[in-house]
N, C-alpha and C positions, 0 to 999 in steps of 0.2 A: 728352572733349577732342578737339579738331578734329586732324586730318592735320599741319596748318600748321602750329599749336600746338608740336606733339609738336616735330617737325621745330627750329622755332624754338627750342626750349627747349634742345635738344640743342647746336645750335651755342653758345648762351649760355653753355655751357663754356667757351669757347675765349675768351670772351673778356675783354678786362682789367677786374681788378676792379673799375675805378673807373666804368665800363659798367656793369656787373651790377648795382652796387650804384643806377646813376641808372634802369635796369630797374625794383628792385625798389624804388624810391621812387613812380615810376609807377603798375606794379600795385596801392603799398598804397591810390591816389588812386583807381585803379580800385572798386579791393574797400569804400572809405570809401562813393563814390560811390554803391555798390549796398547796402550793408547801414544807411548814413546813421551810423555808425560810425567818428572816424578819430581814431586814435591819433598821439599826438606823437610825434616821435623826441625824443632826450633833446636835439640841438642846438635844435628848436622849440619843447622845453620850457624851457630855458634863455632864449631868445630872447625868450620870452614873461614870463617873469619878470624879466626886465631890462626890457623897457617898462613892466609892472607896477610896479615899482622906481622907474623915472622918473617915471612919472606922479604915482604917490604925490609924489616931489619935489617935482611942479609942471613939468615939463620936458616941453613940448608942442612940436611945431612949429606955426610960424607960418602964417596961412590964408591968404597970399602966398607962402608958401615951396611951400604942401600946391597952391595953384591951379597954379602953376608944375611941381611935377613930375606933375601932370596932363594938362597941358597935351603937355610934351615925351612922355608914354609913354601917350597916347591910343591906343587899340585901334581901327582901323576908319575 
């Protein structure tokens, strides 16, 4: 582990949890990233299963509704 690292990690004591915890959401995106790997939390599992849910219903969004928030949250 690098100088930085070490260094960084240390401070990440200090700081509030609700930091640490968007840190260690990061990293797991890190570590998915590298090992092709990526674990749901239980809220992405839940979140997942409720579209699943929907969809089964029939409950889509509309492909005017879908163009539009593409539009507005275009990357670039």
């Amino acid at each position: 582990m690098s100088t930085d690292t070490k260094k960084l990690l240390e401070r990440v004591a200090s700081w509030p949890q609700e930091d640490q915890d968007e840190l260690a959401e990061v990293a797991v995106e890190i570590e998915a990233r590298r090992n092709g790997i990526y674990r749901l939390s239980d809220d992405e599992r839940a979140a997942v299963r409720e579209g699943m849910e929907a969809a089964r219903r029939g409950e889509f969004v509309s492909d005017d509704d879908m163009k539009a928030y593409y539009k507005r949250h275009r990357r670039g």
